[in-house]
KOLZARO-11811 format. One record per residue (C-alpha): x, y, z. Coordinates in steps of 0.5 Angstrom, whole numbers, padded with zeros to 4 digits, always signed. Layout:
N
XYZ...
***
This chain:
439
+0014+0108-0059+0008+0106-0056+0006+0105-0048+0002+0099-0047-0003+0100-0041-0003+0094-0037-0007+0094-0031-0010+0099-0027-0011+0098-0019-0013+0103-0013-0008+0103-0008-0012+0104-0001-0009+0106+0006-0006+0100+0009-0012+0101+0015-0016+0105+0015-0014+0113+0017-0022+0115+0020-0028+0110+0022-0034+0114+0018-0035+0119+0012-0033+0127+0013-0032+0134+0009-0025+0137+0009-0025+0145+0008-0020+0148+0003-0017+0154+0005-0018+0160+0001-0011+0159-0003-0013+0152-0004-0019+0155-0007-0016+0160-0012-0020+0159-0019-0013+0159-0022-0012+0152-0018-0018+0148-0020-0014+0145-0025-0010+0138-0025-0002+0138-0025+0001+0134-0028+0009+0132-0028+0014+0126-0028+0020+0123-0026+0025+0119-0030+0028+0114-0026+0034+0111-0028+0036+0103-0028+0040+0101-0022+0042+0094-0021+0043+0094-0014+0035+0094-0014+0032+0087-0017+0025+0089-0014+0020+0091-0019+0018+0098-0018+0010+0098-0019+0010+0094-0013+0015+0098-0008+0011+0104-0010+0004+0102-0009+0007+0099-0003+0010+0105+0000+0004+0109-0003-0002+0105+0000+0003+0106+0007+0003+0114+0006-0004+0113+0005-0006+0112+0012-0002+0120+0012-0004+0123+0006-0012+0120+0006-0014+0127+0003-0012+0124-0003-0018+0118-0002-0023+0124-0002-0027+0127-0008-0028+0135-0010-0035+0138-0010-0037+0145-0010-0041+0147-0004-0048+0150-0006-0047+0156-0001-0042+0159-0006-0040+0155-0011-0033+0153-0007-0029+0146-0007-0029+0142-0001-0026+0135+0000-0031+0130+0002-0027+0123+0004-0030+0116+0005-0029+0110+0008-0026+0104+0003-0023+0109-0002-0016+0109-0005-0012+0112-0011-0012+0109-0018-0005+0107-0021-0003+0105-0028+0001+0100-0029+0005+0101-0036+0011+0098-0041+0015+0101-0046+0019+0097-0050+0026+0102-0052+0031+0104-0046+0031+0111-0043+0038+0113-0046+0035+0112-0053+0029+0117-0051+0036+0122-0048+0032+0120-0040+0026+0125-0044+0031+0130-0043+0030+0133-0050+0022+0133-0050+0018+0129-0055+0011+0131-0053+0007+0126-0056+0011+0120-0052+0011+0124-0046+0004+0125-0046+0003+0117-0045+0007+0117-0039+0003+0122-0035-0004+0120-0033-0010+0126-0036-0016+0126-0033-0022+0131-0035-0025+0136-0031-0031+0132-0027-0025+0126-0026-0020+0130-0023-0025+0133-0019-0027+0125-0018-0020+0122-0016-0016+0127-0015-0009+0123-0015-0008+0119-0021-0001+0115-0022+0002+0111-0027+0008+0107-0027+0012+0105-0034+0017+0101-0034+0022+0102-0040+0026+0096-0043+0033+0098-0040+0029+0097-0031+0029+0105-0031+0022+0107-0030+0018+0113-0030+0013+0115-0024+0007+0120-0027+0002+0124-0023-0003+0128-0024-0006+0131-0018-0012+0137-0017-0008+0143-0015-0013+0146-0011-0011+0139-0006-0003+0142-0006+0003+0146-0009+0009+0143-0012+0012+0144-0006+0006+0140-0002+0007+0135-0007+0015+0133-0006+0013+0133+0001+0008+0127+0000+0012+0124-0004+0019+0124+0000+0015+0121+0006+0013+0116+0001+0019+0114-0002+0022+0114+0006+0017+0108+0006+0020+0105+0000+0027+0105+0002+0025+0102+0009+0023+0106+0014+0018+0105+0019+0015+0112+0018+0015+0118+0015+0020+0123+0018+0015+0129+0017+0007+0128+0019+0003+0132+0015-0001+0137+0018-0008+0139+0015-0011+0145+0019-0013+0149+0013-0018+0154+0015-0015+0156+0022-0007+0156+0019-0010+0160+0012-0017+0162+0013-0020+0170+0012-0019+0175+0018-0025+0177+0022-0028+0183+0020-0024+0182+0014-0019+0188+0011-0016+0189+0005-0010+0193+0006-0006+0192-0001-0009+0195-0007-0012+0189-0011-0017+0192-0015-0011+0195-0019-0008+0189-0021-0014+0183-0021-0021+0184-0024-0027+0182-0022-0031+0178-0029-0035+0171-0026-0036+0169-0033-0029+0169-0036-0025+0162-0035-0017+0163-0036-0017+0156-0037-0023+0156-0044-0019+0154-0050-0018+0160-0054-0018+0155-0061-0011+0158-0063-0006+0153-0062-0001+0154-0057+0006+0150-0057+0012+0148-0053+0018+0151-0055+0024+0148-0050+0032+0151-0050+0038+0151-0046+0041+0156-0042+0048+0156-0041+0051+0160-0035+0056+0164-0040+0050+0168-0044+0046+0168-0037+0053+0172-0034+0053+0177-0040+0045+0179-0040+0046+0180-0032+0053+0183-0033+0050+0188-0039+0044+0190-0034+0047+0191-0028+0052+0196-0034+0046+0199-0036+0042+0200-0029+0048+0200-0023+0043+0194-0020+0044+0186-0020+0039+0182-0022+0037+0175-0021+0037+0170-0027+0030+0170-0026+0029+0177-0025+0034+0178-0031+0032+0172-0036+0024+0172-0034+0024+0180-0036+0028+0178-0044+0022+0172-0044+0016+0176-0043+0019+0181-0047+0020+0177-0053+0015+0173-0052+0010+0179-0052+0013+0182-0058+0013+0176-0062+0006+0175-0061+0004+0183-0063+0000+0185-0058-0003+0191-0060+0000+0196-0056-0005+0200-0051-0007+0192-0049-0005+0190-0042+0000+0184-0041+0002+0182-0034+0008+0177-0031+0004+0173-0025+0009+0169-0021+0008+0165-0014+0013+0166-0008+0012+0161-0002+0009+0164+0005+0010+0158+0009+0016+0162+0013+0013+0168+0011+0007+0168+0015+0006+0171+0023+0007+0164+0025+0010+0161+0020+0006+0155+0018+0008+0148+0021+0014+0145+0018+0008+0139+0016+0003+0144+0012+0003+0141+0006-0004+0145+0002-0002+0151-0002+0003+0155+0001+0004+0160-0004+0001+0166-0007+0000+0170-0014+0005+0176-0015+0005+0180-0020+0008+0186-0025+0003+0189-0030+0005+0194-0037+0002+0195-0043+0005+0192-0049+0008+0198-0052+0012+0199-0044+0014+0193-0044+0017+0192-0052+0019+0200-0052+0023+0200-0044+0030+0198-0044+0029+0190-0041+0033+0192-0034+0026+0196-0032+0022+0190-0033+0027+0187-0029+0027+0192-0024+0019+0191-0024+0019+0185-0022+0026+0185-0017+0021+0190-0013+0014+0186-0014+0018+0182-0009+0017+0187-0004+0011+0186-0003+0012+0179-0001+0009+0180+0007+0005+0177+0012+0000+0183+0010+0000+0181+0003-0002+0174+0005-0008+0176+0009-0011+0181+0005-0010+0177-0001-0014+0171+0002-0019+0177+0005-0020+0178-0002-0022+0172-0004-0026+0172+0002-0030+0178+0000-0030+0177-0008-0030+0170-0009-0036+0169-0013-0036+0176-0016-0030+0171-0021-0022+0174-0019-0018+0174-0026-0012+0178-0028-0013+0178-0034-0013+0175-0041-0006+0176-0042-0002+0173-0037+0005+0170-0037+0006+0166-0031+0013+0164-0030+0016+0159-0025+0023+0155-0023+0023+0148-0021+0031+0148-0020+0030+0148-0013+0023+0145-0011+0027+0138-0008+0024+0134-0013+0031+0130-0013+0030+0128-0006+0025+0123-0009+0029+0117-0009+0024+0110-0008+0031+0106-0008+0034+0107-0015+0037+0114-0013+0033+0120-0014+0030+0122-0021+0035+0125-0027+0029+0128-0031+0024+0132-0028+0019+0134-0034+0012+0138-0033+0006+0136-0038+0001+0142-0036+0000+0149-0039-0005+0152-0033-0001+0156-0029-0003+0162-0025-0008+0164-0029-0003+0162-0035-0005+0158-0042+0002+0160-0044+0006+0159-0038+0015+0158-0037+0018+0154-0033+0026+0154-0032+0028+0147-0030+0035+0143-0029+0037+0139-0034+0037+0132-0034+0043+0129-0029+0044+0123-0034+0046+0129-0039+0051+0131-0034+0058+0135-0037+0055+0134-0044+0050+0139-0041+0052+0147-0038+0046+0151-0036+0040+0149-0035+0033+0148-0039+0028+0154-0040+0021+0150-0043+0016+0156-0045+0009+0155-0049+0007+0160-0053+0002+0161-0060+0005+0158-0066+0005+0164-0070+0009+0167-0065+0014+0162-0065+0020+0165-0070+0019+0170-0068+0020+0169-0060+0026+0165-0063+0029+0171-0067+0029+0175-0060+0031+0170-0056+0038+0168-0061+0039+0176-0058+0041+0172-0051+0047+0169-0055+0051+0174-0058
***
């Protein structure tokens, strides 16, 4: 199947959101390392026949609107000379480039990319370089399919916003594009004051024991060992019987992420045969907006998360019964306070050139059942299919994403979905652990 590009426009704010050239300061979470990366994702939309319209023209109109809001994704990403940091340089007449596409098959032929074929999707999300996604920090792309779905693809420089951020741009887009005359929620920038280091700064959480300070290592360098995408459903009955047997081991509960987060990191580890004194560490993101003291405005849409983490060696991690890595990770949790967040950004404040890591072996995990991305209705109704493209996660290159399986595949499907990226000579053997889930 082959997408054919059509056009390529840049949509500018409908008038002009400033009157004259300026530098945006990044907060220290936006400027993280581990975010100076382009994510990327898309979203399946299905036909609706009670919406003639073309969708290129309704989501351009709508973005070129939301623009005159969100102008910061007009601007330009540069590193400052003094420390190396990024700053967002925004100019007059400036825009957001969209991709036009067609396919010829329908979205139902594809299963509503429900079931992942790498090398289709790939066209449907924009995939800029290093340079150009610092360049352009919002590329889009349209593709209409031959049944009148379509699929909307973004790409977007993380250090600008989290997935979070993001879903709140794109809903008060797609406000617009249903016919409302503004945006209910406006966005709030104020990125030093709201998130910036304290004076003097203090670290009160002890960070050198779980990052490392090496400014030449990169956690993104391609290693040259192939990584591959392995993606299987999780059904509620054999989420209820791991639960159910930890909880008889330990006397504690679990959630699914605690529970089926500590079996992945298990399997995945002892699949890929780690040597056993090697530390391997399970980062994950926990939102602070209303975790701060004051709680960040309801419009602040930068990164509003910060890193957790939970660190073994290989041996511990393998040797130790999967309810202890759960507990790990239930009581890393604990640690989620205003002063973990301000000593945490006081780190960056203190340490950011001397190169902040955690390490090469880090699995990052997150959940996207619950990040609104279903909200997302440009008129046709919210997506069916909500698929990530990138691997570059928390500092991951193997990263696990938990996902809601397609709705066009609703009652063929219970569950949801787990998409996981993992060495490709540890594949058959992650399977094996994981076909454990099942008995």
């Amino acid at each position: 199947m082959q997408v054919k590009i059509q056009e390529t426009v840049t949509v500018q704010p409908a008038r002009p959101p400033f009157d004259h050239d300026h530098v945006l300061p990044l907060s220290h979470l936006d400027t993280d390392r581990n975010l100076h990366v382009t994510f990327r994702y898309l979203r399946v939309y299905a036909a609706n026949d009670n919406h003639p319209a073309e969708p290129f023209h309704v989501i351009t109109a709508a973005l070129s609107t939301a623009l005159v809001h969100y102008y910061p994704f007009t601007g330009t990403l540069r590193r400052r000379h003094l420390d190396g940091r990024l700053e967002l340089h925004c100019h007059l007449r400036k825009g957001v480039p969209v991709i036009r596409a067609a396919v010829e098959c329908s979205l139902s032929s594809v299963n509503y990319l429900d079931d992942l074929d790498e090398k289709f999707v790939e066209q449907l999300v924009p995939d800029p370089g290093l340079e150009d996604g610092m360049t352009r920090p919002m590329i889009l792309q349209v593709t209409d399919f031959g049944c009148g779905g379509f699929v909307l693809g973004a790409a977007i420089h993380h250090s600008l916003c989290d997935g979070l951020g993001a879903s709140l741009f794109f809903n008060g887009m797609a406000e617009l594009a249903r016919g409302a005359g503004q945006i209910t929620v406006e966005p709030v920038w104020d990125r030093v004051n709201l998130l910036g280091p304290r004076n003097p700064s203090r670290i009160e959480f002890p960070f050198q024991d779980i990052l490392s300070l090496d400014k030449d290592f990169s956690p993104y360098s391609d290693s040259g060992i192939r990584v591959i995408k392995e993606c299987f459903n999780v059904k509620e009955e054999w989420l209820d019987r791991l639960k159910e047997l930890l909880h008889e081991k330990s006397g504690l509960k679990f959630t699914t992420f605690e529970a089926l987060g500590a079996l992945i990191w298990r399997s995945r580890v002892k699949a890929s045969e780690i040597s056993g004194d090697e530390k391997v560490g399970f980062a994950y993101s926990i939102n602070i907006r209303n975790l701060v003291k004051p709680p960040l405005p309801v419009g602040y849409w930068g990164n509003g998360c910060v890193p957790m983490y939970v660190h073994l060696t290989a041996r511990e991690l393998v040797e130790q019964p999967i309810w202890k890595t759960a507990d790990l990770i239930k009581k890393s949790k604990y640690n989620a306070t205003d002063e973990y967040v301000r000593s945490y950004i006081d780190f960056q404040e203190l340490h950011y050139e001397k190169g902040i890591t955690a390490g090469a072996r880090v699995s990052g995990f997150t959940d996207w059942r619950h990040l609104g991305h279903s909200t997302v209705d440009f008129g046709w109704g919210g997506p069916v299919t909500v698929v990530p493209l990138s691997r570059h996660l928390l500092g991951s290159v193997e990263p696990c994403f938990f996902l809601p399986c397609s709705s066009a595949s609703e009652g063929k499907k219970d569950g949801f979905k787990v998409l996981v990226h993992l060495q490709e000579d540890a594949l058959q053997g992650f399977r094996e652990e994981m076909d454990k889930l099942k008995s």
